[in-house]
C-alpha positions in Angstrom: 121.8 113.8 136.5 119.1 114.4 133.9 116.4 112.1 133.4 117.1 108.8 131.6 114.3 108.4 128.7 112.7 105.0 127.9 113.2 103.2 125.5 110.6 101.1 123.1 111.0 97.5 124.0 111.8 94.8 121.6 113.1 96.9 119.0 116.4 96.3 117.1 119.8 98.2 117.4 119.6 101.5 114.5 122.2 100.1 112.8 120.2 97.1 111.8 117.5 99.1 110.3 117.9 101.4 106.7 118.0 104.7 107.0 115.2 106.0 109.6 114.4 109.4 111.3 113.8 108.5 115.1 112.1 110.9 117.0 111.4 110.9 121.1 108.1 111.9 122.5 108.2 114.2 125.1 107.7 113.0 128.9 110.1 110.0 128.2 107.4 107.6 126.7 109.5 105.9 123.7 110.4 107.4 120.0 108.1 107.1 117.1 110.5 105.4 114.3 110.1 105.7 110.7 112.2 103.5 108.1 113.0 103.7 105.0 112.6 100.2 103.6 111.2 97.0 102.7 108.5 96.2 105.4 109.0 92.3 105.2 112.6 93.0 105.8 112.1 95.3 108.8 109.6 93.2 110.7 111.9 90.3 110.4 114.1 92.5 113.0 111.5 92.6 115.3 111.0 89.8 118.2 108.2 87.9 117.8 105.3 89.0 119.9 107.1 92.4 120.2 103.7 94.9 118.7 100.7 94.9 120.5 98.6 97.1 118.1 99.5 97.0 114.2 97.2 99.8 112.4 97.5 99.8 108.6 96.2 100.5 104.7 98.5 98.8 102.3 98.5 99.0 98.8 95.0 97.8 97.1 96.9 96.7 93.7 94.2 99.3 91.7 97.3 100.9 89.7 97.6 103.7 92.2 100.1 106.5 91.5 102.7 105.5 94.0 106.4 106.8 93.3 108.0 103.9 93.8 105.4 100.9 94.8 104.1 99.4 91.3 100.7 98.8 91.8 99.5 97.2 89.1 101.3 93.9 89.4 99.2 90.7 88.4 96.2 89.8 91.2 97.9 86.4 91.8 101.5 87.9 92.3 99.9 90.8 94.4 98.4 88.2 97.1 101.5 86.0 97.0 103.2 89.2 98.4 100.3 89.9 100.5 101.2 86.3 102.0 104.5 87.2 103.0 104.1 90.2 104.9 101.0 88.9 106.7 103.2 85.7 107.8 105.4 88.4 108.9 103.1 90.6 110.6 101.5 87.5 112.4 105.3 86.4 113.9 105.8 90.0 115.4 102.1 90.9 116.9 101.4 89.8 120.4 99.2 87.1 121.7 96.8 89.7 123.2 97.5 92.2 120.2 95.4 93.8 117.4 95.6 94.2 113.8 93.3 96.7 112.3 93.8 96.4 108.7 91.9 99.2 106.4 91.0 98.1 103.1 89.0 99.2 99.9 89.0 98.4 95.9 86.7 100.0 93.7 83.0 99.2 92.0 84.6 97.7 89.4 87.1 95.3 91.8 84.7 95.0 94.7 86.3 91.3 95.8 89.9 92.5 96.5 89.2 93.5 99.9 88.1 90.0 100.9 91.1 88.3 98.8 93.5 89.9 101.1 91.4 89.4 104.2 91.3 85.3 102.9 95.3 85.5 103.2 95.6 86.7 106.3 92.8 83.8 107.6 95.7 81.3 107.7 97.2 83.6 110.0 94.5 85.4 112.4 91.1 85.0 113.2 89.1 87.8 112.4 87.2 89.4 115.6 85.8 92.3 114.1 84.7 94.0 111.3 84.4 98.0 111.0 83.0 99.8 108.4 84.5 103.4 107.6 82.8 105.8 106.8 83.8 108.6 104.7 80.6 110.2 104.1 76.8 109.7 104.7 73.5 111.5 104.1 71.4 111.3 107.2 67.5 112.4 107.3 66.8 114.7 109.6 63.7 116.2 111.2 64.1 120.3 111.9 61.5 122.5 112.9 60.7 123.6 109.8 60.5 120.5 107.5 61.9 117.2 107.0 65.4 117.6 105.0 68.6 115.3 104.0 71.8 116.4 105.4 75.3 115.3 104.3 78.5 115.0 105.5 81.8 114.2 105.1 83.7 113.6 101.4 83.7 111.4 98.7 85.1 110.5 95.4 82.1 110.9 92.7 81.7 107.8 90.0 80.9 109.1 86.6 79.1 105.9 85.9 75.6 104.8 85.6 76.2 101.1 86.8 77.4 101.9 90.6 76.7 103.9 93.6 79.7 106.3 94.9 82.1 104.8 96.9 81.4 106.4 100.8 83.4 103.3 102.8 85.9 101.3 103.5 86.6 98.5 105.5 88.7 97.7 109.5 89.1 94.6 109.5 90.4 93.8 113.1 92.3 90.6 113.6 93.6 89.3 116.3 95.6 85.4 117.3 92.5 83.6 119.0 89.8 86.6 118.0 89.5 86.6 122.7 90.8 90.3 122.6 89.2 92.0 125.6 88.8 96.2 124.3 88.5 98.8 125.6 84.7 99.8 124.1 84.3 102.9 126.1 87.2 104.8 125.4 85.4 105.3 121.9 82.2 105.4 123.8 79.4 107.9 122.4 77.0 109.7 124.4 73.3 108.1 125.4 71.1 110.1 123.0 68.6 109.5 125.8 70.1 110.9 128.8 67.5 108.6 131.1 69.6 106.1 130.1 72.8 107.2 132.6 70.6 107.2 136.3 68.3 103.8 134.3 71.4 101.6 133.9 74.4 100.7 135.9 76.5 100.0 132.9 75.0 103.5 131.7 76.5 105.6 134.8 79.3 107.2 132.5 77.1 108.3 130.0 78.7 106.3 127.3 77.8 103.6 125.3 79.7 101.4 122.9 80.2 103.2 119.6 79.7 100.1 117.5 81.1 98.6 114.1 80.2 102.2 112.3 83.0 105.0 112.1 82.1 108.4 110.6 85.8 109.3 109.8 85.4 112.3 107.4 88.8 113.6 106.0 89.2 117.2 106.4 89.0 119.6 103.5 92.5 120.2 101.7 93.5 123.3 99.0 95.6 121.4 97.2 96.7 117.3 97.3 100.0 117.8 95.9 100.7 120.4 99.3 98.4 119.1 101.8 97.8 115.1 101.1 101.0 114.3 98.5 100.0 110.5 98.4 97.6 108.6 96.2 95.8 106.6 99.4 95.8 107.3 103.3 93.7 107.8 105.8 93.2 110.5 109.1 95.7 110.2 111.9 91.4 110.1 113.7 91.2 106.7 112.4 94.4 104.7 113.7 94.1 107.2 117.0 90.6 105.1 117.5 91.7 101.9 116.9 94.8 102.4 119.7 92.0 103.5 122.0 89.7 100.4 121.7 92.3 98.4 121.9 93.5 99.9 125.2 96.2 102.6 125.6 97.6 101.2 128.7 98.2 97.6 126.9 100.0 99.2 123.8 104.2 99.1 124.3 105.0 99.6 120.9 102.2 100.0 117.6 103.3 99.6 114.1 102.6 100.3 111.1 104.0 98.5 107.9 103.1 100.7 105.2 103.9 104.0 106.5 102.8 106.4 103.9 101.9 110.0 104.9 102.3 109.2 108.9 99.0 109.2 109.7 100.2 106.2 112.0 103.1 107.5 113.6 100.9 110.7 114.5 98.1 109.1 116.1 101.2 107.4 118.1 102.7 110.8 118.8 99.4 112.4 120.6 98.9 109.5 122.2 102.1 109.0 123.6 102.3 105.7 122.0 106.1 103.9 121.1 105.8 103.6 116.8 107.4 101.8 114.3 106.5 102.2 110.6 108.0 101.3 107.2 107.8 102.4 103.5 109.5 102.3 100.6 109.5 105.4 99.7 112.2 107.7 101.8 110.3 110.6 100.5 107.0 109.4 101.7 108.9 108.8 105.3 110.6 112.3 105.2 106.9 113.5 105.1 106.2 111.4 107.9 109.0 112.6 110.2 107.2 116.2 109.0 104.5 115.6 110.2 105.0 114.1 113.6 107.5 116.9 114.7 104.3 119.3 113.7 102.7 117.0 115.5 104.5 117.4 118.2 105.1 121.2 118.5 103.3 123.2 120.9 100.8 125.6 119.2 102.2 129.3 119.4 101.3 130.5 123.5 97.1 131.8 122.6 96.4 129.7 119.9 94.1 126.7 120.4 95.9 123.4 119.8 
């Protein structure tokens, strides 16, 4: 009798959902499940309490090239709608679960970040605030002189009036912002190795990473091929925020505005059961792409 796999609690019969790819990670853990719909609509099939860590970047109404998302709808529609999925995000997240939500807006619309976060404050408390960064210049002393190093990417500003945009923001909400995390499974080494046989807490040699992410995204030939989407983020970042909140806590993640996967990936290393949603079914085929490459064993000699 072969070995019965599990199955992600609190999740809805298929034939409730639109049409989805559902795919099982290996060892049995649960399937990472990708719909093709309306994510106010497909968290309304989900019992309340059911996700224990939401990770997501939705739409910063900027008038972003999405194929079938319109994101240039007026600010005070655009938060309205905000409103409804963040009611509906609130019902299905657990009383000990996390929201990290990633947002950004340009120079020219720095307060749309913090209009969405104010919608969600009637909601959750905040407990958290991470900054995200994409790329940084960093002093350093070599042998030889004193020199400015830089690293990472960024999208220049051809403007005189404002500095180049190198961060976003994690915002991480929770229901009573009394969380416990997991700090050290994001730890960083002590940079002063005295530290580890100084200090108890130190003995690991690891130390809380803090509210600062370097997250660079990797270099691409081409968007259209490698990144076909007008706004995501690395499957590094929402594989970091699973891991502070505490992999051994997490029975099903989710995220509501799928896009390329980078999500349901993170989910797929880990192990993690995933449920995400767009509305684009070409965006989600990319999705299901990407976490079965995800998924595959490297060719026997390659490095995975």
């Amino acid at each position: 009798m072969g070995r019965r796999r599990k199955t992600p609690p609190n999740l809805p019969e298929p034939r409730l959902f639109p049409p989805e790819s559902v795919i099982s990670i290996p060892g049995g853990s649960g399937d990472i499940r990708l719909v093709a719909g309306d994510c106010v609509m497909g968290m309304s099939r989900l019992k309340a309490g059911s996700v224990d860590v939401a990770v997501t970047s939705p739409p910063y109404n900027l008038g972003k090239a999405y194929r079938t998302y319109d994101d240039s709808i007026p600010r005070e529609k655009y938060l309205a709608w905000t409103r409804e999925w963040a009611a509906g995000l609130a019902r299905v997240l657990a009383d000990g679960g996390s929201f990290f939500l990633n947002i950004g807006g340009p120079p020219t619309d720095p307060w749309v970040a913090f209009d969405v976060l104010a919608v969600f404050r009637e909601f959750l408390t905040l407990q958290n605030v991470i900054h995200w960064v994409k790329s940084i210049a960093v002093e350093a002393r070599t042998a030889k002189r004193n020199e400015v190093l830089t690293f990472g990417h960024y999208q220049p500003i051809n403007s005189p009036r404002y500095l180049n945009g190198c961060h976003e923001f994690i915002f991480h909400l929770t229901k009573k912002g009394d969380v416990e995390l997991d700090r050290l499974a994001i730890g960083v080494p002590y940079q002063d190795k005295s530290n580890v046989t100084r200090w108890k807490a130190a003995a690991k040699d690891a130390h809380c990473r803090g509210n600062t992410w370097f997250i660079p995204y990797e270099t691409i030939q081409s968007r259209e091929k490698d990144r076909p989407h007008p706004a995501t983020f690395p499957a590094r970042l929402p594989e970091m925020c699973l891991r502070l909140h505490g992999l051994a806590r997490v029975r099903l993640a989710m995220d509501p505005f799928l896009g390329l996967g980078s999500s349901a990936v993170a989910c797929a290393r880990l192990g993690v059961p995933f449920v995400g949603f767009d509305v684009d079914a070409g965006y989600v085929d990319e999705s299901a792409r990407r976490v079965r490459e995800a998924l595959t064993p490297p060719p026997q000699g390659e490095a995975g």
